[in-house]
TITINU-291163 format. One record per atom (N, C-alpha, C, O): residue in three letters; x, y, z. Coordinates in pm, whole numbers, plus 50000, padded with zeros to 5 digits. Layout:
! TITINU-291163
AlaXYZ;...
END
This chain:
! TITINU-291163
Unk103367969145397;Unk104747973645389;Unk104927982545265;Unk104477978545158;Unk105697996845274;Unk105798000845199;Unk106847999845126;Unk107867996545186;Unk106938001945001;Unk108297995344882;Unk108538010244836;Unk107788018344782;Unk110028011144884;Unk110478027244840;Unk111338025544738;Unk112388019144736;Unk110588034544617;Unk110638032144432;Unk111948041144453;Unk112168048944545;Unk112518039044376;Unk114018044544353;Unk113528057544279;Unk112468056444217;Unk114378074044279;Unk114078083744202;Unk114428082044101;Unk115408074944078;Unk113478090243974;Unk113818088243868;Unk115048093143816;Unk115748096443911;Unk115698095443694;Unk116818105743670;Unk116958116143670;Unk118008122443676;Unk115188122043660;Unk115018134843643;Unk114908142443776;Unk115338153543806;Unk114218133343847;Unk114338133844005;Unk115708137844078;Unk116098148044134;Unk116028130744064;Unk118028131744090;Unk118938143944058;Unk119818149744121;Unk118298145843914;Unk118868158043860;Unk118178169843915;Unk118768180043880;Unk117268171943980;Unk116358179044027;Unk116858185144150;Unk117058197144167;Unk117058175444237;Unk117788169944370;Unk119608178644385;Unk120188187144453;Unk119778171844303;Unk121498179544234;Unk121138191444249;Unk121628197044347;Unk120178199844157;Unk119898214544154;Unk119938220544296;Unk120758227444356;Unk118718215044327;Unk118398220044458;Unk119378223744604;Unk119468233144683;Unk120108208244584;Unk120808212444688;Unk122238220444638;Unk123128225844702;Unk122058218944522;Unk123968229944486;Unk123468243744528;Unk124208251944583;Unk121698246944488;Unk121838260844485;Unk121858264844643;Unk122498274244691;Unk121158257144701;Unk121198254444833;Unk122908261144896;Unk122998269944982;Unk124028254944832;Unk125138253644921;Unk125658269244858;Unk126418276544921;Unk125048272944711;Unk125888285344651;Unk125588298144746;Unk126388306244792;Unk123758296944767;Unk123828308944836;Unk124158311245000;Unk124248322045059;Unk124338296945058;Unk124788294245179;Unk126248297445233;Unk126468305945321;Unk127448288045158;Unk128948288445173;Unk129488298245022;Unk130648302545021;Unk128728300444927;Unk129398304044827;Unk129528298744688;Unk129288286644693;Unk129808302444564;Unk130438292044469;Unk131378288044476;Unk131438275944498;Unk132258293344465;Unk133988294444427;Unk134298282144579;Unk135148273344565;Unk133418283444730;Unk133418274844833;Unk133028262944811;Unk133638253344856;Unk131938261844738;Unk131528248444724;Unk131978240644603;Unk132058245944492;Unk132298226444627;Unk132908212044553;Unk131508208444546;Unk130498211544610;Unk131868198244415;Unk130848185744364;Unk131078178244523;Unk130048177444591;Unk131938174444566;Unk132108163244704;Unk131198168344786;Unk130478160444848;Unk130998184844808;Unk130338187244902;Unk128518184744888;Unk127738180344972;Unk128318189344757;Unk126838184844697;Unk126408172544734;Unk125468170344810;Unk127428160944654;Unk127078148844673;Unk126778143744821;Unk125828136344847;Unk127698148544917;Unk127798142845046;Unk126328148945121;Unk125558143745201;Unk126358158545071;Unk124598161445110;Unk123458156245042;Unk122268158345066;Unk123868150744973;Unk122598143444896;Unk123288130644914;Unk123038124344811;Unk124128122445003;Unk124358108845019;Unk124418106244870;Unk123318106644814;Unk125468103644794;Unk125608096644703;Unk127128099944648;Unk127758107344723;Unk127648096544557;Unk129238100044554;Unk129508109444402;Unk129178105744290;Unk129988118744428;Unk130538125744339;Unk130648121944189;Unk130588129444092;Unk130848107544193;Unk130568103244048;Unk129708101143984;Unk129718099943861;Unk128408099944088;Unk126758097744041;Unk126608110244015;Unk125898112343917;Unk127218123444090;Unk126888135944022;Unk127008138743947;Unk126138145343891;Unk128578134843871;Unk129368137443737;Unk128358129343634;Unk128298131543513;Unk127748121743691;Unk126668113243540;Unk125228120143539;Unk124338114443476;Unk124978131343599;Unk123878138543557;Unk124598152643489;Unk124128157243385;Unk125688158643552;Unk126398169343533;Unk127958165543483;Unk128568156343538;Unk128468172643385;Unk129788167943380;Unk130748173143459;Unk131728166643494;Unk130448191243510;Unk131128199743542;Unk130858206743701;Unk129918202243767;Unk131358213243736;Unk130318220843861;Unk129828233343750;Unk128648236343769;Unk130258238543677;Unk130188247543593;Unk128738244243541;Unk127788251443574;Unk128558232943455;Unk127458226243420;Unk126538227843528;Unk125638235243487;Unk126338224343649;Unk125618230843751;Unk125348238943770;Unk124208240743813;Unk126448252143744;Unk125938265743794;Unk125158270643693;Unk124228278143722;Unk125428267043558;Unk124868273343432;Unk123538264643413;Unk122988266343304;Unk123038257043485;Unk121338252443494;Unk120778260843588;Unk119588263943582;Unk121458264643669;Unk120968275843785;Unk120798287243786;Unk119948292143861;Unk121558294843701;Unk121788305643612;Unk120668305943537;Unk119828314943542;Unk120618293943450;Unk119138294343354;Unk118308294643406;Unk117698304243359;Unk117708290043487;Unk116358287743578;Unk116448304843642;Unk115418311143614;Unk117068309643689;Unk116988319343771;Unk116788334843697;Unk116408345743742;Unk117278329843550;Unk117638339143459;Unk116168338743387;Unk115798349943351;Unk115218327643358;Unk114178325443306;Unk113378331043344;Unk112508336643277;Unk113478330743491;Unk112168337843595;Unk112378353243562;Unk111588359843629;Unk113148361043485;Unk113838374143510;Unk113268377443317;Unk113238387843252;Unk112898362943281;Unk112758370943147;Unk111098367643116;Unk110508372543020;Unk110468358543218;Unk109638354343188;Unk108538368043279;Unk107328368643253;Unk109148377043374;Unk108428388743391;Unk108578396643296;Unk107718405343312;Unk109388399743172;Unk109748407943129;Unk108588405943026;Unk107748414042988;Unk108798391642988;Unk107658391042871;Unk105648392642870;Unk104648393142799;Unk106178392743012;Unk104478393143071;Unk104068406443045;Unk103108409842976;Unk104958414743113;Unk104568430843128;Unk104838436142927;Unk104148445142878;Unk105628430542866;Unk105648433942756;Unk104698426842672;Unk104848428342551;Unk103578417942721;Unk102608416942704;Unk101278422142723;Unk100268419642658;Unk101428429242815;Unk099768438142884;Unk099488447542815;Unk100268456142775;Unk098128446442791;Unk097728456342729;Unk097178469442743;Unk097648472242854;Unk096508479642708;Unk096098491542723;Unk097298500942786;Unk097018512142829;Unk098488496542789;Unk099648501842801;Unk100048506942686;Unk099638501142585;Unk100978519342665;Unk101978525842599;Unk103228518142586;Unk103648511142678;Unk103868519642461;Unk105238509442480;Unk106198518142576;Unk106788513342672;Unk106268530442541;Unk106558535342650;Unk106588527642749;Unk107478520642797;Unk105518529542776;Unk105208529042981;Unk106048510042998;Unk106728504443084;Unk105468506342861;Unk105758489242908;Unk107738491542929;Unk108528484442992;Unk107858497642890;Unk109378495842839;Unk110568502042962;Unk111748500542992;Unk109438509143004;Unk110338515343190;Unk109428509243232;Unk109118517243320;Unk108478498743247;Unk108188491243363;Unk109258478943367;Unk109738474343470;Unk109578474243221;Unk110898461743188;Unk111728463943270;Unk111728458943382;Unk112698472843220;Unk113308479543277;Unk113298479143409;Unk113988470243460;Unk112618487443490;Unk113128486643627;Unk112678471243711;Unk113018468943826;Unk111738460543615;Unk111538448143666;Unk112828440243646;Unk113058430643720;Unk113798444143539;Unk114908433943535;Unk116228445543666;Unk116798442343770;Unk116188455943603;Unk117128461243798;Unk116568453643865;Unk117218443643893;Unk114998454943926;Unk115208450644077;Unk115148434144095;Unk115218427744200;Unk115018429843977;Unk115478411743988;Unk117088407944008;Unk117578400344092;Unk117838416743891;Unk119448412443888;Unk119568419944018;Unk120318411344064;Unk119478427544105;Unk119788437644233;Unk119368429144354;Unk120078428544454;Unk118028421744340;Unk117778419444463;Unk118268399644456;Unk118578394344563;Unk118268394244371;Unk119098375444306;Unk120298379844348;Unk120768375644453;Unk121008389744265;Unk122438388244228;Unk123518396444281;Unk124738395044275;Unk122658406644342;Unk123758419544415;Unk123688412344566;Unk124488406744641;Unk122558415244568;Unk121908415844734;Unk122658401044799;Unk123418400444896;Unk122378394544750;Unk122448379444771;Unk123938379144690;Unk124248378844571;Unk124638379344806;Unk126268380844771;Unk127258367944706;Unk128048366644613;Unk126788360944797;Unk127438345744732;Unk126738343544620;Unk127558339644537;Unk125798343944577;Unk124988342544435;Unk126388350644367;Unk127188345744288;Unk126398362344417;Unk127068374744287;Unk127858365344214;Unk127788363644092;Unk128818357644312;Unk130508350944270;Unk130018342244142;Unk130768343344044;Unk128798333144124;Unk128288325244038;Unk127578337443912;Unk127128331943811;Unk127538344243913;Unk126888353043827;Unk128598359243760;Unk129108358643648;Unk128928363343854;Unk130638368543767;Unk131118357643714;Unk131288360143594;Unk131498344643742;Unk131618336743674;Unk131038334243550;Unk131818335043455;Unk130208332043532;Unk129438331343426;Unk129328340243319;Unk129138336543203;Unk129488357143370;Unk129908366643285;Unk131398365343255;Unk131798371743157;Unk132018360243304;Unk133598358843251;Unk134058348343166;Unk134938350843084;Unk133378332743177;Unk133428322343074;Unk132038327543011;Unk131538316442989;Unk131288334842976;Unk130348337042877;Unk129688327042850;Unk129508323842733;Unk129208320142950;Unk128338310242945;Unk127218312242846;Unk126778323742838;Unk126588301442758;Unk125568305342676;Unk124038308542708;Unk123218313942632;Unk123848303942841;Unk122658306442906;Unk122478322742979;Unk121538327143045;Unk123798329742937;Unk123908344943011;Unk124018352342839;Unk123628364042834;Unk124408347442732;Unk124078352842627;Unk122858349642574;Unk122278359942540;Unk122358341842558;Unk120978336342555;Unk119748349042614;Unk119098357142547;Unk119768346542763;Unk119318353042842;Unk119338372342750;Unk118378378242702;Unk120798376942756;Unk120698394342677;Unk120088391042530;Unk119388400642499;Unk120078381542433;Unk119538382742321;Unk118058380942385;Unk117368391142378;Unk117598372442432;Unk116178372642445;Unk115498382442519;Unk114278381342534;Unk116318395042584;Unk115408408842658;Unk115478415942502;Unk114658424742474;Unk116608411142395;Unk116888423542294;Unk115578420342202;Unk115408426142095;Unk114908413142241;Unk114518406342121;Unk112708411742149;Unk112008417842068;Unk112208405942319;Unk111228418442329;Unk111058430042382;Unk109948435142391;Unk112308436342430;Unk112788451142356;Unk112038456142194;Unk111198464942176;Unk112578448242106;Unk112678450941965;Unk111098445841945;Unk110688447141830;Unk110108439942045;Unk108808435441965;Unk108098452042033;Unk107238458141970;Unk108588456242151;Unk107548465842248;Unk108058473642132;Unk107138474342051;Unk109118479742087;Unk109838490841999;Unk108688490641874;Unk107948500141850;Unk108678476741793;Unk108118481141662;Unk106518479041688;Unk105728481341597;Unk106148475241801;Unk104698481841874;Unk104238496341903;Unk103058499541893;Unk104998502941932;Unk105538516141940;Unk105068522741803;Unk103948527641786;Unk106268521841694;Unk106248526341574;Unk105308522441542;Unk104698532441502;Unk104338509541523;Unk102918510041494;Unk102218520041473;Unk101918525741369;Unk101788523241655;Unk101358531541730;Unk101748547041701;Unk101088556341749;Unk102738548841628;Unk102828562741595;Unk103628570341730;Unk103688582641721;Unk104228564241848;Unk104838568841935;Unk105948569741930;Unk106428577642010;Unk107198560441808;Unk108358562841815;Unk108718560741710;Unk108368550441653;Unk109698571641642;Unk110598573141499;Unk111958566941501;Unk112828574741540;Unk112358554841469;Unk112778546041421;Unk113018537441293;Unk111968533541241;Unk113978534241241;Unk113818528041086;Unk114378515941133;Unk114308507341045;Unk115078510641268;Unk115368495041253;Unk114998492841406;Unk115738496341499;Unk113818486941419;Unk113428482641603;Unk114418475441638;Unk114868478941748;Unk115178463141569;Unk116338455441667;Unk117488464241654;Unk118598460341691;Unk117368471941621;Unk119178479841651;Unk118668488241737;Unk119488487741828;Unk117808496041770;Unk117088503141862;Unk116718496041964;Unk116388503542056;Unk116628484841991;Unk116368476742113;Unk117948473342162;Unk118198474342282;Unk118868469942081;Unk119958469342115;Unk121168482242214;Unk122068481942298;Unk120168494942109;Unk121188504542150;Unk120148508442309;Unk120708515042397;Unk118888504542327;Unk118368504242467;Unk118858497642560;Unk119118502842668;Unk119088483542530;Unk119348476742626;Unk120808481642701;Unk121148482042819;Unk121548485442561;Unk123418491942621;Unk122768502142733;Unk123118501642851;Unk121818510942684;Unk121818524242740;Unk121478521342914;Unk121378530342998;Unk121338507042939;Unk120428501943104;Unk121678493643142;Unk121828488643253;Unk122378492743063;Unk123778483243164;Unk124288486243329;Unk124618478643420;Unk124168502843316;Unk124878504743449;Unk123508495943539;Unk123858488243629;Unk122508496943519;Unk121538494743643;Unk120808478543581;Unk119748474543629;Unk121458471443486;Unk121248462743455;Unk122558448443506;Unk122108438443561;Unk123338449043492;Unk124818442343545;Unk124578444643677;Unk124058454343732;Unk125128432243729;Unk125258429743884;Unk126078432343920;Unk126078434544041;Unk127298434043849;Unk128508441643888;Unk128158454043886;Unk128418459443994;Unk127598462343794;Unk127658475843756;Unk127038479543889;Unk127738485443971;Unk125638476043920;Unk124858476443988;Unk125498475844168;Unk125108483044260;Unk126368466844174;Unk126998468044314;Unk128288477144281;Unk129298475944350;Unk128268480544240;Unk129908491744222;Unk128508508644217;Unk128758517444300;Unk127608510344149;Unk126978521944134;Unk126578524544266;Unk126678535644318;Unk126008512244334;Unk125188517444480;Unk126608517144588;Unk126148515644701;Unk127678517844594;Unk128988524944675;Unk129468536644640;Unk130528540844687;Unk128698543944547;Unk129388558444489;Unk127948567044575;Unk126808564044608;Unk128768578244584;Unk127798584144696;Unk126938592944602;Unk125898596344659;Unk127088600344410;Unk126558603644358;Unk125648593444275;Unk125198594744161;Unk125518583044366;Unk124598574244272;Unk123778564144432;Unk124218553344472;Unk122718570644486;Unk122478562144595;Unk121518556344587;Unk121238546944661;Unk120418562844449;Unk118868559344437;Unk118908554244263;Unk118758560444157;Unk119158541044294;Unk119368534744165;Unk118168535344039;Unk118238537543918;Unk116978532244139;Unk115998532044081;Unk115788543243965;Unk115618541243845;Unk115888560544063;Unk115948567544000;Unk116658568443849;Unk116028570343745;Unk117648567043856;Unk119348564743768;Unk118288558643673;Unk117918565743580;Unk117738545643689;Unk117168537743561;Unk115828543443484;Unk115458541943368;Unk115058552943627;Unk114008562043541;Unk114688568043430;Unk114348566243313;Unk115628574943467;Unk116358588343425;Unk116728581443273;Unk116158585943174;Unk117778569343258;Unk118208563243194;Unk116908563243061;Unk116868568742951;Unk115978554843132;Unk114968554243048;Unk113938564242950;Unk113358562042844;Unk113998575143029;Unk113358586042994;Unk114688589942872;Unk114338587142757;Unk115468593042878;Unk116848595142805;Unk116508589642644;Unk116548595742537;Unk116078572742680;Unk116208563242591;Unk115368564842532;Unk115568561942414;Unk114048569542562;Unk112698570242556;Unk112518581542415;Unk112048580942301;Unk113298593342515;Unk113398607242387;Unk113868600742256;Unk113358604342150;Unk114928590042259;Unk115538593942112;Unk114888584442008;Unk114918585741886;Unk114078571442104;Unk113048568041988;Unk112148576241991;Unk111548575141884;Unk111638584942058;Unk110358596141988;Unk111048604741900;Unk110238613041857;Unk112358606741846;Unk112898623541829;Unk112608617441664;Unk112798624741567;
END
């Protein structure tokens, strides 16, 4: 006979994840209740509230996880070597467009949980822009090493990069740019962007 071990907490909390993200990109955020989570995971809304306090608290573990995977390519490619910072720095670049474009645009009910989160300024969505600014600012003073770019402060120069990628970086920006009929090839837009960005640390 088999004896079925109860999940652990971490298990549970795991479980919680899974199926909220489950219901966000299915019915929506703003659609889905804690009642509705719980009732899919058989258990009652108050066992949810004792892993999570909030639904908010939910969305912003989901956010993180989803947001991690988006920085944890960024840091890879701004790791490889026999590359130009250059080259690493428009490959970033168009790896974080087509992550926030194809998670957060594309995948519509996601968007509503992503605007949210940009509107209470959740700390896992500021978190997330300091940590692209940050290896931005390591590829930058790799660069100046290298003798490829004239610069006197890499984190204000990673900063004034990252502004310069907003339109094709924001999931808002990003679904409002691809409905304008002078903007249909985004990708391009972020070459362009980049090359732009590119000149004024070489100048």
């Amino acid at each position: 006979m088999t004896v079925k071990t109860r999940p652990t907490p971490e298990e549970t909390r795991e479980r919680i994840l899974v199926v909220a993200e489950e219901h966000f990109r299915r019915v929506g955020y703003a659609k889905t209740a804690v009642a509705d989570i719980a009732g899919a995971l058989g258990m009652s809304p108050a066992n949810v509230y004792r892993f999570f306090p909030t639904k908010s608290a939910i969305c912003e573990e989901i956010a993180r996880r989803l947001l991690e995977v988006s920085t944890d390519q960024v840091r890879a490619i701004a790791a490889e070597k026999g590359k130009s910072a250059a080259d690493r720095l428009g490959e970033m670049v168009l790896a974080i467009h087509r992550y926030n474009k194809n998670n957060f645009t594309e995948e519509r009910r996601l968007h509503d949980m992503v605007e949210n989160a940009i509107v209470e300024s959740w700390g896992v969505v500021k978190g997330y822009i300091q940590g692209l600014t940050v290896i931005f600012a390591e590829v930058i003073r790799e660069g100046m090493v290298a003798g490829e770019f004239v610069v006197r402060d890499p984190v204000e120069a990673a900063m004034l990069f990252k502004q310069t990628h907003v339109s094709v970086f924001h999931p808002t920006l990003i679904a409002h740019c691809a409905d304008l009929d002078e903007i249909r090839d985004l990708e391009a837009q972020a070459r362009g962007l980049t090359q732009f960005a590119l000149r004024a640390l070489k100048a």
